[in-house]
N, C-alpha and C positions, 0 to 999 in steps of 0.2 A: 189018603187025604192029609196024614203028617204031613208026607213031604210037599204038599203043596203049601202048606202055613209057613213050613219053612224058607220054601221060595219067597213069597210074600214078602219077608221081609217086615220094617216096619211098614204099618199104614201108610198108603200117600209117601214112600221116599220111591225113590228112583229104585228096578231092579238092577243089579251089577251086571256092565256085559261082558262077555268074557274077552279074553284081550287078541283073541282070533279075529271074533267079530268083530270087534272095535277097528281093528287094522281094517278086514274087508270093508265095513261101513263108510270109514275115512278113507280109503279107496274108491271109491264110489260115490263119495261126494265132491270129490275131486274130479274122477271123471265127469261129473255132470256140470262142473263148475266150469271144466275148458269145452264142450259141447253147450254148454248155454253162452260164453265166449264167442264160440267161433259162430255159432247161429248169430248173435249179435251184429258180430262183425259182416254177417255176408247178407244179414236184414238190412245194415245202414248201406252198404254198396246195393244194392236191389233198390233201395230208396233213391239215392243218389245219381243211379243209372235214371232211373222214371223221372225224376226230377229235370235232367239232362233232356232226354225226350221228348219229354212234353214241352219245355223250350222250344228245343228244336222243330217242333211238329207246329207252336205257333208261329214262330218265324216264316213259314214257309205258307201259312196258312195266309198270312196277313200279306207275303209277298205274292199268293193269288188272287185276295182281295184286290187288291192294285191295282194288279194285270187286270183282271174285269170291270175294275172303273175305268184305267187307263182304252181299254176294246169299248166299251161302252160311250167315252167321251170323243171316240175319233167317230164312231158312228154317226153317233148326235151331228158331226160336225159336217162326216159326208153326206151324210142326208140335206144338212142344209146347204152346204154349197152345191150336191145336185139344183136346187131351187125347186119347185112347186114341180109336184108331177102333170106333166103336158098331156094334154089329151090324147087320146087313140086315135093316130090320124082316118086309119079304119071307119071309126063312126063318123065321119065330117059327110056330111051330107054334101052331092053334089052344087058345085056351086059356091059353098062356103068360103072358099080360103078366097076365091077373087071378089067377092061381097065385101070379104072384112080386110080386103086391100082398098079398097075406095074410100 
């Protein structure tokens, strides 16, 4: 149990770390420093790309939108320059068409 009071040190200071460990430590927060870097770096391009996409994805979205009003408004139009749907000449009761020539 000495030798652990002696480790100790004073109260509450820092224990000493040996200077092996210090180098490994400071190697390894170094390595964590460029691996949190480069995640960084390929986080903001991840971003950037989605960014790009989802652009891209409404553009194209809105150039369908269009197209189905553009197909929507020609309908509209051939429907009306058909004019009134005509009767089935089928059901004309005999007789009818030289009645409603008189």
């Amino acid at each position: 149990d000495d030798d652990d009071d002696d480790d100790a040190g004073t109260p509450g200071a820092p224990r000493p770390i040996h200077p092996a460990r210090k180098a490994e430590l400071e190697r390894l927060a170094e390595q964590l420093q460029r691996d949190n870097d480069r995640l960084q770096a390929s986080l903001q391009l991840a971003y950037e790309r989605a960014e790009e996409n989802t652009r891209d994805w409404e553009k194209e979205r809105d150039a369908l939108e269009r197209e189905v009003r553009e197909a929507q408004t020609e309908a509209r139009l051939a429907t009306a320059a058909a004019g009134p749907p005509s009767r089935d000449r089928s059901k004309r009761r005999p007789g009818e068409l030289a009645a409603s020539a008189m």
